[in-house]
C-alpha positions in Angstrom: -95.2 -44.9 154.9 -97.7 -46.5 156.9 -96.4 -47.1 160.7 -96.2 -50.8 161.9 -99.4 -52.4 163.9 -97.0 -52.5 167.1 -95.6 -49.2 166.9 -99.3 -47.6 166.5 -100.3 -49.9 169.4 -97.3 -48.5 171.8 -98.4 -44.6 170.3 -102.1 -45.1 171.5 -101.1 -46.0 174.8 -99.0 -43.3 175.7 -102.0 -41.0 175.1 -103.8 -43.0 178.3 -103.1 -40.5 180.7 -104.3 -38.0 178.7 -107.9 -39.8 177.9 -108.1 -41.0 181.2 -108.2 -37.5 182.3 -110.7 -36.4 179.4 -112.9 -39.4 180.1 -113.4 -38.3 184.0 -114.8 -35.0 182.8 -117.5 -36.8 180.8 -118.4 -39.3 183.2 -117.5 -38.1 186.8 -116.4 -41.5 187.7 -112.9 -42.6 187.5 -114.0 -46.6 187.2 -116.6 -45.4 183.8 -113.6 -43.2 183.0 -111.7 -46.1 182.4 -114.0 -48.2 180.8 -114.5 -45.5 178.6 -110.5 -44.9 177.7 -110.9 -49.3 177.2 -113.4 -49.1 174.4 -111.9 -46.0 172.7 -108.1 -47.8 172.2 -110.3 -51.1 171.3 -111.7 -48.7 168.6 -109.1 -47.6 168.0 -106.7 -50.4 167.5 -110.4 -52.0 164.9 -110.0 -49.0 162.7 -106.1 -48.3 162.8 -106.2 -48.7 158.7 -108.5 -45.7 158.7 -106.3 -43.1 160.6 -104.5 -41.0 158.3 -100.7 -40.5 159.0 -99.4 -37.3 159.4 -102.5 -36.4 161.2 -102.7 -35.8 165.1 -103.4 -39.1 166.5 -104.0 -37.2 170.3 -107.2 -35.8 168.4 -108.2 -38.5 166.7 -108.5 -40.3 169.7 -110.1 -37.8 171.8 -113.0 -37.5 168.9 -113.2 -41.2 169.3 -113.8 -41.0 173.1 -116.0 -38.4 173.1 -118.1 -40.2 169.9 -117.8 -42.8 172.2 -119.5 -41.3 175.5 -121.9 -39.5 173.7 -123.2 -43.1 172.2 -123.2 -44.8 175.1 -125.0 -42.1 176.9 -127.8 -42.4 174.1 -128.2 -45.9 174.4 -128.8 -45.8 178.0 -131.3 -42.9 177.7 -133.0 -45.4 175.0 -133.3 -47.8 177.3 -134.3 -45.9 180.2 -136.8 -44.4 178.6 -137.9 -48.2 177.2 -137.9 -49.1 180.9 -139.8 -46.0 182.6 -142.4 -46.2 179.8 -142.8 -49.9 180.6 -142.6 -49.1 184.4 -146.0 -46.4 183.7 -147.1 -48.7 181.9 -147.2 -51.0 184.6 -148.3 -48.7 187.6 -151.8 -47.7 185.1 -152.4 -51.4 185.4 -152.3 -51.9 188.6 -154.3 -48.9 189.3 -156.8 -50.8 187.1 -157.1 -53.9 188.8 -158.1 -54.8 192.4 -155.4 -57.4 192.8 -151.9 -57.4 191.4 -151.9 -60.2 188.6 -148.2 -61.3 187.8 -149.5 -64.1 185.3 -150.8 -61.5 183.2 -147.8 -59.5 183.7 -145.4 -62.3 182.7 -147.7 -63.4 179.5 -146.9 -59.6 178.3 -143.6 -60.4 178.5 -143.9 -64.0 177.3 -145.8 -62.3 174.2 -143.0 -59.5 173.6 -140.5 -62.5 173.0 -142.7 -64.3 171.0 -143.1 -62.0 168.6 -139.9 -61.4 168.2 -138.8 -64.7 168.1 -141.3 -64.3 164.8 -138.9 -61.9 163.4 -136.8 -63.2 160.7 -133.0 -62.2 161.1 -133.1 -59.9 158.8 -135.6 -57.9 160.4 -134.2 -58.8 164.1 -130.9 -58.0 163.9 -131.6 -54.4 163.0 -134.2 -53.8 165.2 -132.5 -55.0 167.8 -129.1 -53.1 166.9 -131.7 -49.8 166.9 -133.7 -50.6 169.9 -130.0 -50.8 171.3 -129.1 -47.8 170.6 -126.8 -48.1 167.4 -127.7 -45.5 164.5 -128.5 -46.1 161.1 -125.1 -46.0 159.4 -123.2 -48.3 161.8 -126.1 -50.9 161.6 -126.0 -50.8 157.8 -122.1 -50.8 158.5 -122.0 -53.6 160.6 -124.7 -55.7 159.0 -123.4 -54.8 155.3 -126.4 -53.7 153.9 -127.4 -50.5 152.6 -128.6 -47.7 155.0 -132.3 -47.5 153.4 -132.8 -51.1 153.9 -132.1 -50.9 157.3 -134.6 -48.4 157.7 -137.2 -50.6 155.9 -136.4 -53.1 158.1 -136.7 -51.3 161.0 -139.8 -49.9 159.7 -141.6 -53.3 158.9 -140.2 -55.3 161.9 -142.3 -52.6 164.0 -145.5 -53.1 161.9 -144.7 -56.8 162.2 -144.1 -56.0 166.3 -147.5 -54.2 166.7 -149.8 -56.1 164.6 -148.8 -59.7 166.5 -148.9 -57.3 170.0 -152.3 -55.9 169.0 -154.3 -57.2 171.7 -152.2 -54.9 174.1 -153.0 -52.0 172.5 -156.4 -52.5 172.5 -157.4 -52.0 176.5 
């Protein structure tokens, strides 16, 4: 017997405390704590249909959190990175030219988007889902496609990326 949207509602959030508590030991900051506790019921209440009954829902959510933290902690590394590479980048120019030349700075930029903006959807969307962070299976998930066509598409979208960037790599 399957237990009624409401009631599964009111069961998740009597485990708050309880994540709230488990979320501060990941993230050492009682507002990111929260946040966190916030997307794991959200997650929660999406895939309800796919908790079992008769299982511990205390676990359940717990995994979810901690799923949770650990993705968002790899998306922001992802990005960082992104940015600190983009930020060395930056610096070795400079180093290179006797004045600091912020039109050729923003054409980089200008050119990034362009070429994406070349990208059709179905090689945008999951590039920019991976660049993002998300992994293979929840883009294929989300986008409804098959996980090896997501990596293709991945794959060719960076070919695509680097030949219409070429002149960059060639200083």
């Amino acid at each position: 017997m399957k237990t009624a949207p409401l009631d599964f509602n009111n069961q998740l959030f009597s485990f708050r405390d309880s994540l709230q508590g488990f979320a501060f030991s990941f993230t050492r900051n009682e507002e990111d704590a929260t946040d966190l506790v916030q997307d794991t019921l959200l997650k929660a209440m999406r895939y309800a249909q796919s908790f079992q009954e008769g299982t511990n829902l205390k676990s359940w959510l717990f995994i979810i959190l901690k799923n949770t933290f650990i993705n968002n902690y790899r998306r922001k590394g992802k990005f960082n990175s992104y940015m600190d590479e983009a930020s060395s980048i930056a610096m070795n120019e400079s180093y290179f030219n006797l004045t600091y030349n912020t039109g050729e700075s923003n054409c980089s930029v200008e050119d990034i988007h362009k070429a994406l903006k070349k990208l059709s959807q179905g090689y945008y969307l999951p590039f920019i889902k991976y660049f993002e962070g998300y992994k293979y299976h929840e883009i294929a998930e989300e986008l409804n496609i098959p996980i090896g066509t997501v990596k293709t598409r991945i794959h060719m979208a960076r070919m695509m990326l680097k030949k219409n960037l070429r002149m960059y790599s060639e200083r």
